[in-house]
C-alpha positions, 0 to 999 in steps of 0.5 A, a space after each residue: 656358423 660352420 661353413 657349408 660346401 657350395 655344392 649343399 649349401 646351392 643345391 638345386 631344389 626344384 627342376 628349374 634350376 637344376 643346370 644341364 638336365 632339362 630333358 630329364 627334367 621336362 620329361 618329369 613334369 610331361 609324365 606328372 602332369 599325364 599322370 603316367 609316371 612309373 613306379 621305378 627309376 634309374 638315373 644314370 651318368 657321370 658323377 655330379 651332373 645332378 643325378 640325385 639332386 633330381 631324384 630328391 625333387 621328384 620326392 618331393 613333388 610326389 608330396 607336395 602339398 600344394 603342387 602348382 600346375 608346374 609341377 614344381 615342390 613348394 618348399 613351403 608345405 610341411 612335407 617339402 619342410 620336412 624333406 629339406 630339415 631331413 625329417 621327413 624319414 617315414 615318407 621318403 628314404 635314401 639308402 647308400 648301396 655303397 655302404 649298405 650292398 648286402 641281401 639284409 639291408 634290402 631285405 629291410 627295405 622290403 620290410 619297409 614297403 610293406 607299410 604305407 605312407 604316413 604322410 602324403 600319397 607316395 613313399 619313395 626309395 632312393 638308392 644312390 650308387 645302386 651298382 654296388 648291390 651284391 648279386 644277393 642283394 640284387 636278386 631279392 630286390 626283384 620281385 619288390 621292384 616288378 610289382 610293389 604296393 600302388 604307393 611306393 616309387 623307387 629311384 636308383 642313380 648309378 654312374 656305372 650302368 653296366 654293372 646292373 643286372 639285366 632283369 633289374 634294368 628290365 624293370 625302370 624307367 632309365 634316364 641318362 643324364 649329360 656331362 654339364 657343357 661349359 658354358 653352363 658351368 661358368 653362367 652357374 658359377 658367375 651367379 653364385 659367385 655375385 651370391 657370395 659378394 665376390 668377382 671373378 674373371 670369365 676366364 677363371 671361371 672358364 678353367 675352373 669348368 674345364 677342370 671338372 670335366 662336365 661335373 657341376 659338383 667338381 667345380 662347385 668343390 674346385 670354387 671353394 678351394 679357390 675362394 678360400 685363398 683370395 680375399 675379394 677376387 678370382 682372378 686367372 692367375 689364382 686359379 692356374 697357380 692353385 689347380 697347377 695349369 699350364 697357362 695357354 700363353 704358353 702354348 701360344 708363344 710356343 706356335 709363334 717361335 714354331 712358325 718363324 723357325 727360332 729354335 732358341 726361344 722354342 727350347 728356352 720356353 720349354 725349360 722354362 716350364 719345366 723348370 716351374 715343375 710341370 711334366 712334359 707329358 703334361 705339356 705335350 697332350 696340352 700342346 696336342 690339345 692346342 694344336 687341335 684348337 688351332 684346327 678348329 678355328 680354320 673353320 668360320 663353321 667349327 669355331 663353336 666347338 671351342 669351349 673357350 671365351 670370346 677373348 680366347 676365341 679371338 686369339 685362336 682365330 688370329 693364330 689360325 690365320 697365319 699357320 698352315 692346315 698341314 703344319 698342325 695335322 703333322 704336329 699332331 701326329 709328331 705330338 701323339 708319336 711322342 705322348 706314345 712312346 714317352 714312357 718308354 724313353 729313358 731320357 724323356 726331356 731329350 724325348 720331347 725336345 727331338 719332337 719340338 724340333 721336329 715341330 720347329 722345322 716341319 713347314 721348311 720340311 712340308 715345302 721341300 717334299 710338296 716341291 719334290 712330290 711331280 716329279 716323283 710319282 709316275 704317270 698312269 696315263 694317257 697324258 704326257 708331261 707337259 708345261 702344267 706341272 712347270 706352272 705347279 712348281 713356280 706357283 708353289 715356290 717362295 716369290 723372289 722379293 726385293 726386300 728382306 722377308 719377315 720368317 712369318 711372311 716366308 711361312 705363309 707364301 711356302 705354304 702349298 696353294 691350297 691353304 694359300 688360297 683359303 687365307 687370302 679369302 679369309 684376309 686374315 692378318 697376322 698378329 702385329 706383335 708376332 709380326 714385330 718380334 719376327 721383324 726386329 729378329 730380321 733386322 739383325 739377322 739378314 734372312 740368308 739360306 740354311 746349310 743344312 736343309 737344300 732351299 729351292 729358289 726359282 732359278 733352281 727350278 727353272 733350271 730343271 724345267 730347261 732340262 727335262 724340256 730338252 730331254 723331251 726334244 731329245 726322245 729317242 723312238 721306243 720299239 717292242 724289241 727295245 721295251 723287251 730288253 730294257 724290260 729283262 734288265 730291271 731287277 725287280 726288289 722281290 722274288 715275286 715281282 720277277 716272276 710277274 715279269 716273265 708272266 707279263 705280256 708287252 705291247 706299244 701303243 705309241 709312247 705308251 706301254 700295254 703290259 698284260 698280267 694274269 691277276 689283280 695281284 700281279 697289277 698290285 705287284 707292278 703298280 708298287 713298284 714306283 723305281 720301275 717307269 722311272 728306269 725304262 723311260 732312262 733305259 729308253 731315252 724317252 720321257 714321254 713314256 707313260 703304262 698301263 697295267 692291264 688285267 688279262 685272265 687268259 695269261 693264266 693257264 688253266 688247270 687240266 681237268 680231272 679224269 671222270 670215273 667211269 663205271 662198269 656200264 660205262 666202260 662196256 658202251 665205250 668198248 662197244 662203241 670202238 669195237 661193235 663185235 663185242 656186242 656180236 658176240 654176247 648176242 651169238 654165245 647169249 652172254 650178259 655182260 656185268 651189271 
């Protein structure tokens, strides 16, 4: 016997076991049983997620024999026979408009409507890919499909919805068909692959549905291709070698030599996958993808977006653990840099190997700019300097420990307290493998301090805060005439900041500056400029020194106002008005002045 495709060979063939679609589905069988079911359909969606397969149901309860109170086809009775041995081509017909899109082969479909069933109550017309019709041929389908005989019942299924004339879309009951989730794909595939007498391993299965993208008839198709090259079982290593997928070992192997900072393993990874000839761009958007994965599981609440098995989903749990909320959104964005730019780069292995260096190093890169961030932003408040921003910095420094530190020990106390905080509430621990390989790493190489990226230790800091604390002792008093001086001496970076400052109106309010400007764009302007307060508090001697920027509208001169036009009648009363003998004149020579 030849071999039959699985995806005909396991067509559905009644709604119950169409898979992903039991909205259509119920909606079906409520207007059945109602009895309010329209004359025209279109069924629209991805391709095979089951479009066609429910338009050949439908036909076939429409004339059923022995219809049940289900309103499922029998499969039994001469009619859904019939239909099954594709006999049945007096009652029910499928046309192709791929194939058959001129304005001749509907006119013959309308030829066809015209004659009533032979058998059964119902005639049906199928029209698969309805979108490719011709304008002709969409026109001179109109009046047919607004106003056929009582029996007929047409069905279009389209993927492209949007290629379908309005007056046409007007007409039908529209149905939007879903992509299949995965977790459907892989129970559906699990059971025919117990039909065919074979195993296979969830996680095969769970690659093979993520490959088709939602369509059922893809991984059916997909499923053949890899049973035909195994004799008893599917296993994860068949399906990944045969369909060319990157293994997620990879990429977990990848976050963990990312972690502890070994730059070595990352590149030796990476050459070894190019090496099995994967693309790079291929590995970046699937790294992106796991970055992603990564982010979903910080979340108890989002974890069900992962559409992954169970043995999966624990080891994306466990990784989230041990790496920080920050380091895998700047990844991503160094990912997504990368995946942009990649065709425009001449040497596209050097490309993606600054971006994996970039990713090796960025926790080392976040905790530096988290330590250097208070300093760096000016107070726009009331409030001065005080000991709080000390206890930020110490909390968010590494802990001085007696022993040698493992890299992903180091990693998970340099993160900033926030994240900190959420995986000591978590509890968390790293994988013990992960936290081996770093260990036995540690023991032949002391952990010492990189050269190239400054670290900063506690006596550094604490250095620091004795500093600034003695230049708070130190403040000098600021006076208006001091402020004025200091203000004229900045050298503003635009033209149009200077003009803002000699616009600017001064005043003091104790340690705090009052500048007054005439317009939201010159706070803008002054706000922006950060350097600014960090130059007056030198300049004055006074760290202490905060501003506010406050908008005064009476700083704007205003606009003289145009000279009214005045008429005839006007001008005459004005001049009466400065000289009343004018008006002593007209009445002793009788004279009228001029309209």
């Amino acid at each position: 016997m030849s071999f039959l495709a699985s995806a005909r060979k396991y067509r559905p063939q009644r709604f119950e076991d169409v898979v992903g679609q039991e909205h259509v589905a119920m909606t079906l069988k409520n207007a059945l049983k109602n009895d309010k079911l329209a004359h025209a359909f279109l069924f629209t969606g991805p391709r095979g997620v089951g479009k066609t397969t429910c338009a050949r149901i439908l036909a076939k309860v429409l004339n059923c024999q022995n219809r049940t109170d289900e309103f499922e086809p029998c499969n039994s009775c001469d009619s859904c026979t019939s239909f099954n041995n594709s006999s049945s081509t007096f009652n029910i017909f499928e046309l192709d408009a791929a194939s058959n899109n001129s304005v001749d082969h509907i006119r013959g479909l309308n030829e066809q409507v015209r004659f009533q069933p032979q058998k059964g109550s119902k005639k049906v017309f199928i029209i698969d890919e309805v979108h490719m019709l011709s304008q002709a041929a969409f026109n001179a389908f109109l009046k047919t499909l607004e106003e056929p005989p009582e029996y007929a019942v047409f069905i279009l299924a389209t993927t492209e919805k949007h290629k379908i004339i309005p007056t046409i879309l007007s007409r039908c009951q529209i149905y939007d068909f879903k992509r299949i989730p995965v977790g459907r794909m892989v129970e559906h595939l699990e059971t025919i692959v117990k039909q065919e007498g074979l195993e296979a391993e969830t996680e095969a299965l769970s690659v093979i549905a993520q490959k088709a993208d939602g369509a059922l008839r893809d991984a059916l198709s997909i499923y053949d291709r890899i049973a035909g090259s195994v004799e008893k079982k599917i296993t994860y290593d068949d399906v990944i070698k045969n369909l060319n997928v990157l293994d997620y070992d990879y990429y977990f192997r990848f976050v963990e030599a990312m972690v502890t900072e070994d730059l070595s393993k990352v590149m030796l990874i990476f050459n070894e996958i190019t090496q099995n000839g994967f693309e790079p761009d291929l590995f970046i958007n699937g790294l992106a993808e796991h970055f992603r994965n990564l982010l979903v599981a910080k979340d108890a609440a989002t974890v069900q977006l992962l559409e992954q098995g169970d043995a999966l989903k624990k080891r994306y749990l466990d990784q989230a653990a041990i790496v920080p909320s920050s380091f895998l959104l700047s990844g991503l964005n160094i990912l997504n840099n990368c995946d942009i730019n990649y065709k425009m780069a001449k040497n596209k292995r050097l490309h993606v190997e600054m971006s994996l260096i970039k990713l090796t190093y960025i926790n080392r890169a976040l905790s530096q700019q988290s330590m250097a961030m208070p300093s760096e932003v000016p107070t726009t408040s009331n409030q001065k300097r005080t000991s709080n921003v000390v206890i930020e910095k110490i909390e968010a420094a590494p802990k001085v420990v007696s022993e040698p530190e493992t890299k992903i020990e180091k990693v998970v106390k340099e993160e900033p307290p926030i994240q900190k905080e959420a995986i000591e509430v978590n509890e968390v621990k790293a994988p013990e493998s992960v936290i081996e390989v770093a260990a036995e790493k540690e023991e032949k190489n002391k952990v010492t301090a990189d050269t190239s990226v400054p670290s900063l230790d506690l006596s550094s800091i604490m250095a620091d805060v004795e500093a600034e604390e003695e230049d708070e002792d130190k403040a000098e008093e600021v006076t208006l005439e001091k402020l004025q001086a200091a203000w004229e001496k900045y050298e503003g970076s635009t033209s149009h900041l200077k003009v803002v400052k000699q616009a600017a109106v001064l005043g003091l309010e104790g340690e705090k500056i009052i500048v007054k400007v005439g317009s939201k764009l010159a706070q803008n302007a002054l706000l922006q400029e950060i350097p600014m307060v960090e130059f007056l508090r030198k300049d004055l001697k006074n760290r202490n020194i905060t501003w506010e920027i406050v908008i005064d509208e009476s700083l704007v001169p205003k606009k003289p106002e145009k000279p009214k036009v005045l008429t005839s009648k006007e001008k005459f009363a004005q001049m009466v008005a400065v000289n009343p003998n004018i008006k002593r004149a007209i009445t002793l020579f009788d004279l009228k002045p001029e309209e």
